[in-house]
Structures are given as structure tokens and as C-alpha cells.
TIVO-612403 format. One record per residue (C-alpha): x negated, y, z negated; residue number from 0. Coordinates in steps of 0.5 Angstrom, whole numbers, plus 500, padded with zeros to 3 digits. Each point is the difference from the previous one (the first is absolute). Example, Ala and Ser with C-alpha at 12.3 -4.5 7.8 and 13.67 -1.06 7.14 Angstrom:
BEGIN
@X: 475 | Y: 491 | Z: 484 | k: 0
@X: 498 | Y: 507 | Z: 502 | k: 1
//
This chain:
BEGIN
@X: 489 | Y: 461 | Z: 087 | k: 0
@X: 502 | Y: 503 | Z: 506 | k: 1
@X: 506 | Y: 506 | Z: 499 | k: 2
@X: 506 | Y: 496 | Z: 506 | k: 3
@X: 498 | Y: 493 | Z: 496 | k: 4
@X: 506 | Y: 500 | Z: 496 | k: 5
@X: 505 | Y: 502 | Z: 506 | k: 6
@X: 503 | Y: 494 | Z: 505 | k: 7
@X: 500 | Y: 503 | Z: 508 | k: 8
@X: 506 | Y: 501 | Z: 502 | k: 9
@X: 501 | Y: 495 | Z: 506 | k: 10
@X: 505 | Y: 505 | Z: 504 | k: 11
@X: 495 | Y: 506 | Z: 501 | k: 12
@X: 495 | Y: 496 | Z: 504 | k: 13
@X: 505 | Y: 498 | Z: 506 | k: 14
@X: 504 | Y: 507 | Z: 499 | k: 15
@X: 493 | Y: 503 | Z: 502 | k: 16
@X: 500 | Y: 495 | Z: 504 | k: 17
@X: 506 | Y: 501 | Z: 505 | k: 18
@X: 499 | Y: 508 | Z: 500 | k: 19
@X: 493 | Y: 499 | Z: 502 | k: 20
@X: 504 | Y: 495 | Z: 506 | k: 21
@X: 505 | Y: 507 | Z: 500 | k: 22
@X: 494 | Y: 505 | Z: 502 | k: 23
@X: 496 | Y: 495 | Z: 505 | k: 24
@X: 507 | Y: 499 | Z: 503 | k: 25
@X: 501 | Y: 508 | Z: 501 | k: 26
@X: 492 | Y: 501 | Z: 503 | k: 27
@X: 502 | Y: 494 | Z: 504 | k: 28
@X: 506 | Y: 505 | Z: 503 | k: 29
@X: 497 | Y: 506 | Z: 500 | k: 30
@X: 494 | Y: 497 | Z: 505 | k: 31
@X: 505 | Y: 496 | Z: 504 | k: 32
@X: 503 | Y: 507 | Z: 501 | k: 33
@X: 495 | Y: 504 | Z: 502 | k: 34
@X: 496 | Y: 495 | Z: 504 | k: 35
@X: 507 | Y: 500 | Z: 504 | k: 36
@X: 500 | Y: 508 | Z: 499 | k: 37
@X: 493 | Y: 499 | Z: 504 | k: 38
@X: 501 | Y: 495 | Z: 505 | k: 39
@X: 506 | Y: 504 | Z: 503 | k: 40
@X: 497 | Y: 506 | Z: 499 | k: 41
@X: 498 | Y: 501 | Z: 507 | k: 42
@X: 505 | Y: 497 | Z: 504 | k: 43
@X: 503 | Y: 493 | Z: 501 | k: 44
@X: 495 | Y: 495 | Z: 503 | k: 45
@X: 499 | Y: 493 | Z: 499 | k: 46
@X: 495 | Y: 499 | Z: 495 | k: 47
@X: 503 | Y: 506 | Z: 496 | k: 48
@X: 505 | Y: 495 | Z: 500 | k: 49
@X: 497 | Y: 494 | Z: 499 | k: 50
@X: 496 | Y: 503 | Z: 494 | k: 51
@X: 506 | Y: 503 | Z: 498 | k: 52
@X: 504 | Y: 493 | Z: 500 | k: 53
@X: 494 | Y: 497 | Z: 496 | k: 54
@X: 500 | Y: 505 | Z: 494 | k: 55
@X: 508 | Y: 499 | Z: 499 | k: 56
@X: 498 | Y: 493 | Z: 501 | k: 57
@X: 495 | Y: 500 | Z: 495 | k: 58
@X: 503 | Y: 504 | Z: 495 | k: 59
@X: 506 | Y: 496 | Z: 500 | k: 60
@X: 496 | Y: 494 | Z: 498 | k: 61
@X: 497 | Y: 503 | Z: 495 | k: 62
@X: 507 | Y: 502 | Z: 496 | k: 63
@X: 503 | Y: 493 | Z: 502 | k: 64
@X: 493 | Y: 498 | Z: 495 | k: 65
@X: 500 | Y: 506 | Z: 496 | k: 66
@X: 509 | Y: 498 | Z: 499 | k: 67
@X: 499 | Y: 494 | Z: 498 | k: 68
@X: 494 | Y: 501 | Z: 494 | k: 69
@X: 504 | Y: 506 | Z: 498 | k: 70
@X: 506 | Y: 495 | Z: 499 | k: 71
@X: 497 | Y: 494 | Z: 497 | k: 72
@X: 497 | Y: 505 | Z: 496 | k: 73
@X: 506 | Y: 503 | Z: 497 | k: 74
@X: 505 | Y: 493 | Z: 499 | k: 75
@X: 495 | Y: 497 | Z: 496 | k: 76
@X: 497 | Y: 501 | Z: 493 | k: 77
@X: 494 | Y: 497 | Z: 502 | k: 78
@X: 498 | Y: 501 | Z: 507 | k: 79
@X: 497 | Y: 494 | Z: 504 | k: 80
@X: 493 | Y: 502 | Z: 503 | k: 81
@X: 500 | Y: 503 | Z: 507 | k: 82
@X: 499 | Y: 495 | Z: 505 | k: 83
@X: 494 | Y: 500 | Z: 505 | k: 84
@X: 503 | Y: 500 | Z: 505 | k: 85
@X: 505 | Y: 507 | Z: 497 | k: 86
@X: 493 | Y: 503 | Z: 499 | k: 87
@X: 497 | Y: 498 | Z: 507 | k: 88
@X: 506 | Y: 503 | Z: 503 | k: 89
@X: 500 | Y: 506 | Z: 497 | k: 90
@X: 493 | Y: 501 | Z: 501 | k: 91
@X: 501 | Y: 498 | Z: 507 | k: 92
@X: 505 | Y: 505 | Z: 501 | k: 93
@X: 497 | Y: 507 | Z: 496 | k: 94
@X: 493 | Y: 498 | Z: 504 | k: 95
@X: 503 | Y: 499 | Z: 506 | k: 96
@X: 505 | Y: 506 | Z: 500 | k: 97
@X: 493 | Y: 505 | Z: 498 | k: 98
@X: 496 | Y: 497 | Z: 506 | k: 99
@X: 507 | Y: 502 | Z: 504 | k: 100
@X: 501 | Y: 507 | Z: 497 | k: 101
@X: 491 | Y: 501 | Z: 501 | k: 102
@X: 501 | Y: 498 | Z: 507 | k: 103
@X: 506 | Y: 505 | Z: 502 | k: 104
@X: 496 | Y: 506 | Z: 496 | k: 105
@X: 493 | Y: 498 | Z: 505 | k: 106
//
């Protein structure tokens, strides 16, 4: 018999984990958005500056809308739903996406 046989799991820490794990991506999210902006602009202003600069806010702004959501589906609800296909595709969309942006404006 193992030593946790006898304990029930408590159904309210895994989306607490959960939903801060959303908060702190959230906020790498931010940081490399304002950075890669810092980057872009940097220089002067010039049109891709711009452009990369417009696509980074974009892309973070994306990834709250999704991240916004799954923190607010998880905290109304006991038992959170799973997060859906698309949620997913689209936060992992945005995250690559902003990456490739903020590689493409430091080379």
C-alpha cells in the first residue's frame, strides 16, 4: 500500500496550478512582446520596425484573449472543462509565432 492510498486529491489544486501556470506564461508573454517592441524601435522608426513591432502586440494580444479565457473558465467552475483544440492551436500559434518574431528582430 502506497503512503497517499488513503488521501482523496483535492480537486481545487490542480486548476489552481493550473491558472497560475496561464498567470506566468501570460507574463513571459508580456516581457517578450516589450522587448522585441524595445528591439524593433530601437534604431529609429522604419517600416518593418513597424510592421514587426504592430505583429508582436498583435500576437500578444492573442495569446491573452486565449490565456484570459482559460484562466476564467478555470476559476468559475469546480471542475474545469478541458481546454479546447483550437484554445490550444491558438496559444501555441501565438507563443511560436511571437518567438520567430522577436528572433527575426534580434538577427
Amino acid at each position: 500500500m502506497t503512503a497517499g492510498a488513503g488521501k482523496e486529491r483535492d480537486p481545487g489544486l490542480q486548476p489552481e496550478r493550473t491558472r497560475l501556470a496561464w498567470r506566468r506564461t501570460t507574463l513571459a508573454s508580456t516581457v517578450a512582446a516589450v522587448l522585441a517592441t524595445k528591439t524593433a524601435l530601437h534604431g529609429g522608426l522604419s517600416a518593418a520596425g513597424i510592421i514587426a513591432c504592430a505583429l508582436c502586440c498583435a500576437l500578444w494580444l492573442g495569446f491573452l484573449l486565449v490565456a484570459h479565457r482559460r484562466i476564467s473558465a478555470l476559476a468559475s467552475s469546480g471542475s474545469p472543462l478541458a481546454l479546447a483544440p483550437r484554445h490550444a492551436t491558438a496559444a501555441v500559434l501565438c507563443t511560436v509565432a511571437l518567438a520567430a518574431c522577436g528572433a527575426a528582430l534580434v538577427f
